[in-house]
C-alpha positions, 0 to 999 in steps of 0.5 A: 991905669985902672981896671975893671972887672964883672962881678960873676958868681963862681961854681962847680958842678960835680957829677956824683956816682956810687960807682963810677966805672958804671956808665949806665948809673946816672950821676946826680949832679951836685953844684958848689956855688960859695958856701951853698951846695945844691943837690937837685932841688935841695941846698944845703949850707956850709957849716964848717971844715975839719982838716979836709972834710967840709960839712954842709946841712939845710940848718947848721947845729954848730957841730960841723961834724954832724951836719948831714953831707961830708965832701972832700973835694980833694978825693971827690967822696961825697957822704951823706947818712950811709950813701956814699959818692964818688964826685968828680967835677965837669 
C-alpha cells in the first residue's frame, strides 16, 4: 500500500485588536504562514523563540529578543514597539 499526499502551505490567520471587546475597532488582520508573519503588505521573518514568546522582525539581528514583534500564540498577545494586541485566530 502507498499513500499519496498534496503538497499545501499551512497557515493562520489571526485577527488582531487593542481592544477586543470593541466591535467598532477593525481588527488588523496578521496571517502565520511558516516561519513569515504577514501584517498588511509587510512580512517579517521568524527569528527566534524564548520560552513561549516568538519574535519576528523584516532582517534579524541575531538577538531574538530585539526583533521588533513578540507574539505568543498561546495568549494571542501581539507586540510591536508600544502597540500591544489581543489576536485571536479564525
Amino acid at each position: 500500500m502507498s499513500l499519496a499526499a498534496c503538497d499545501r502551505n499551512d497557515y493562520v490567520t489571526w485577527h488582531c485588536k487593542v481592544d477586543p471587546s470593541n466591535v467598532e475597532e477593525k481588527p488588523l488582520r496578521m496571517i502565520l504562514k511558516g516561519s513569515i508573519m504577514t501584517v498588511g503588505e509587510q512580512i517579517y521573518n521568524y527569528c527566534g523563540s524564548l520560552g513561549p514568546q516568538s519574535y519576528f522582525d523584516i532582517n534579524c539581528s541575531g538577538k531574538a529578543d530585539q526583533s521588533a514583534i513578540t507574539f505568543t500564540s498561546k495568549t494571542g498577545a501581539w507586540k510591536k514597539g508600544d502597540e500591544t494586541l489581543s489576536c485571536v485566530s479564525l
